[in-house]
N, C-alpha and C positions, 0 to 999 in steps of 0.2 A: 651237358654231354657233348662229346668229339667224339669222332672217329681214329682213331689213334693205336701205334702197337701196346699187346700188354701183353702179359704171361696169361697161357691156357694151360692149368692143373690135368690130369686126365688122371683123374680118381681110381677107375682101376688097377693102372700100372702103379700108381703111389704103394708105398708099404710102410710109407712112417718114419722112415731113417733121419730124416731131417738133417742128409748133408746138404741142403738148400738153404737151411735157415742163415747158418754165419755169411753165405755169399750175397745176401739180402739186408744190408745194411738199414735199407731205408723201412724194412718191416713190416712190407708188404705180405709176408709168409707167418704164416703160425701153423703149428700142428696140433688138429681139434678133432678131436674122436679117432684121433692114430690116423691121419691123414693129413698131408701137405696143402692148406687151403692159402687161399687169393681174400685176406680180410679187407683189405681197401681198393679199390679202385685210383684212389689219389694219392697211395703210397708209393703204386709201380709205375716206376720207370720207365719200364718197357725195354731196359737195354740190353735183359738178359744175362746178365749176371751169376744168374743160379741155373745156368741150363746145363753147365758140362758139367754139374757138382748132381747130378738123378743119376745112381746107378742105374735106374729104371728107364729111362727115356720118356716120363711119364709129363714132364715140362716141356713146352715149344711155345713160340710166340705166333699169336693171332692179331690179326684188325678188327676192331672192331669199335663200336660204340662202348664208351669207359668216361667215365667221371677223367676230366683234366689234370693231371698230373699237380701238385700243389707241391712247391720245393719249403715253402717255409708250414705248412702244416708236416711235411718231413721230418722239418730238422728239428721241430719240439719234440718229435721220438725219439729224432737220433740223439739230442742231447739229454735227455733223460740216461740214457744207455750207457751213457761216459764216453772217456777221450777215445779208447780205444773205434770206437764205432764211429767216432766224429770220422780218426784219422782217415779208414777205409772211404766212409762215403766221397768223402771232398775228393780222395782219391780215384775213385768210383770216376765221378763226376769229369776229373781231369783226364783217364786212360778214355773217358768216350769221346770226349771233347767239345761236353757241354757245356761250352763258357757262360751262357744267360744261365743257366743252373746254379752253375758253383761259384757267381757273384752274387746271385741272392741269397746263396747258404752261408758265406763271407759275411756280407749283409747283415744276416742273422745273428751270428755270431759277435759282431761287432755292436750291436744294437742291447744284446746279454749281457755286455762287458766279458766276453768268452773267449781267455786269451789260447792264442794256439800256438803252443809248446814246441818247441825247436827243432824235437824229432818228427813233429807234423810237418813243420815249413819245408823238412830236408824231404820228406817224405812226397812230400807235391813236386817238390824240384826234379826228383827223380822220378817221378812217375811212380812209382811202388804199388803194391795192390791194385785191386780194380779189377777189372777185366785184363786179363792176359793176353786177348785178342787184339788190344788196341794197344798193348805198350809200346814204347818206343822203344827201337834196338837198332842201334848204327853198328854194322859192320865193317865199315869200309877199309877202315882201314888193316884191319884181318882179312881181308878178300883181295884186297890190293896185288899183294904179296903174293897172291896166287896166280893172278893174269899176268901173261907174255907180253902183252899186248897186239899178238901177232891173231889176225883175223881169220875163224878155220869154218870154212864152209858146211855146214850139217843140213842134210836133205828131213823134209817131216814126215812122219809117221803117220799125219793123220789122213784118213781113209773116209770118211765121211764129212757131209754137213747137212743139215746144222748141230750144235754138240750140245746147246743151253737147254737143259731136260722142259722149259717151260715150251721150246718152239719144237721141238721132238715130233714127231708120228711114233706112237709105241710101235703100228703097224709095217715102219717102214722096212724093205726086202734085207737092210745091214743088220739086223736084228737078228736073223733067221743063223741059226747053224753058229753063232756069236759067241766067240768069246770079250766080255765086257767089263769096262772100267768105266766106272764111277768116281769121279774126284773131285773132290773142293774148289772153289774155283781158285787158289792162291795157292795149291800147290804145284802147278805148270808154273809158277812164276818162281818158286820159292826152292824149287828142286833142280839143277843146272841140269841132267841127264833124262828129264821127264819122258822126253822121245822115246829115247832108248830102252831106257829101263824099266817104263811103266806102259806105253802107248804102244808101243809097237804090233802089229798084230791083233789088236783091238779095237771095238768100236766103243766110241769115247761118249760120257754122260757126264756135263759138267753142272755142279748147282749150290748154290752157296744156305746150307739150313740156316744162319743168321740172319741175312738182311734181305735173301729171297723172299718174296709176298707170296702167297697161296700153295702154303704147304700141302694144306687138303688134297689140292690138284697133283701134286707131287706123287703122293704115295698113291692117287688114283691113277697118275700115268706108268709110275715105277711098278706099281702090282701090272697092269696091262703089260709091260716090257716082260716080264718072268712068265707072267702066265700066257698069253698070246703067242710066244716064240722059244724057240731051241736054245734057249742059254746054255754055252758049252761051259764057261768058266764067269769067277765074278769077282775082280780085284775092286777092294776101294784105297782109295787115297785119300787122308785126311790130315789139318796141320794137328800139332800136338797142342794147340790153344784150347781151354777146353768148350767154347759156342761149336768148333768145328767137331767134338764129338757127333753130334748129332746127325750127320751123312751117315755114319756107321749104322744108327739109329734108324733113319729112317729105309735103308737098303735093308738090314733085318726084319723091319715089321712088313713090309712090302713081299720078301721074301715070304714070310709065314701067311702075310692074307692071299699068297698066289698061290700056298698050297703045294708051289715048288720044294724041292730039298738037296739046293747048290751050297756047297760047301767056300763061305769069301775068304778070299787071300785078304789081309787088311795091313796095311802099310800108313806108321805114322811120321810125318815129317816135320823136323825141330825149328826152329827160327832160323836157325844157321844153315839150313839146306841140307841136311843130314837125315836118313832113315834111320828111326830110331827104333 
């Protein structure tokens, strides 16, 4: 046993639909008695892969003590399952950028006599599949085009500090009378206008539900921010990747345990820096 990330089920909100399963390559998910369970411990990867595919928001990832991740007890699943499942995983593996992973599933495969088919190799070269969060996307040269290169001074919007929802005071006086944004942390980077068109007149709550630790704490500080203070208004911001659904997610359940009843403005923003 380690201490290590892994997917946390939360049986209630589950209702069975099992758009979790196809995003779970390694097969870690089964649905057993009309519910989305956690059959292995040394199946999950912990890299979340199935968390923007829960209409429900009923998956999110915890720390804790879990049996060790096993990449070649994996791949005897995944090769059971066919090429189509190999292709995803390896892919999996490469959009996270588990290189000690996806040489021992290579490994594996080479040791089966397990040839991998051309639409696979092109499929790794390009990054395909996986997680959408981690794939690679060069702009540059489409952005290029757009800068002057001429330097334009912009003054910031932001009104407060600190913004990282873990160093927060729910109790702090910016709170009070508030109208409040919520955003991912990669959409100030990822939106050229962020100031302007999201921040402005706002006090700012930034927090990443992916690779953040102590979600628990999360929705215990976000319920204190709603129910402790005057929330006048409540935009969130989130990328259109889908780990970053889960900001939506966790501001709505927060919402309902404070008992408040604020109406979010929600704003999603594409790779290319576009509200979509």
């Amino acid at each position: 046993m380690a201490k290590r990330k892994i997917i946390n089920i939360d049986e209630k909100k589950c209702n069975g639909c099992g758009l979790c399963i196809p995003n779970c390559p390694e097969g870690a998910i089964q649905i057993i008695d009309g519910k989305a369970r956690l059959v292995s411990d040394l199946f999950c990867d912990g890299l979340g892969a199935c968390l923007g595919h829960c209409p429900e928001g009923a998956i999110a990832i915890e720390e804790r003590e879990a049996q060790v991740y096993d990449e070649r007890r994996v791949m005897e699943n995944i090769v059971k399952a066919g090429p189509n499942t190999i292709k995803a995983h390896l892919g999996h593996l490469r959009d996270h950028n588990e290189q000690t992973y996806l040489e021992e599933a290579l490994d594996y495969l080479k040791e089966k006599n397990i040839t991998i088919k051309e639409e696979m190799e092109d499929h790794m070269a390009h990054h395909g599949g996986g997680c959408p969060g981690t794939q690679m996307v060069d702009n540059r040269n489409e952005q290029s085009a757009a800068g002057s290169g001429r330097q334009v001074s912009v003054g910031s919007e932001l009104r407060q500090w600190p913004i990282q929802l873990h160093l927060l005071n729910p109790h702090a006086t910016y709170f009070q009378n508030a109208d409040l944004l919520i955003a991912a942390d990669c959409v100030a980077f990822s939106f050229g206008n962020f100031h302007q068109r999201f921040l402005k007149g706002k006090t700012l709550v930034i927090l990443c539900p992916k690779l953040d630790d102590g979600l628990d704490s999360y929705m215990e500080k976000m319920t204190s921010i709603f129910k402790d203070n005057n929330i006048k208004s409540v935009t969130v911001a989130h990328m259109e990747v889908p780990c970053c659904s889960g900001t939506l997610q966790l501001v709505e359940d927060a919402l309902k345990k404070s008992g408040k009843n604020i109406v979010i403005k929600e704003y999603t923003v594409s790779l290319e820096g576009e509200i979509i």
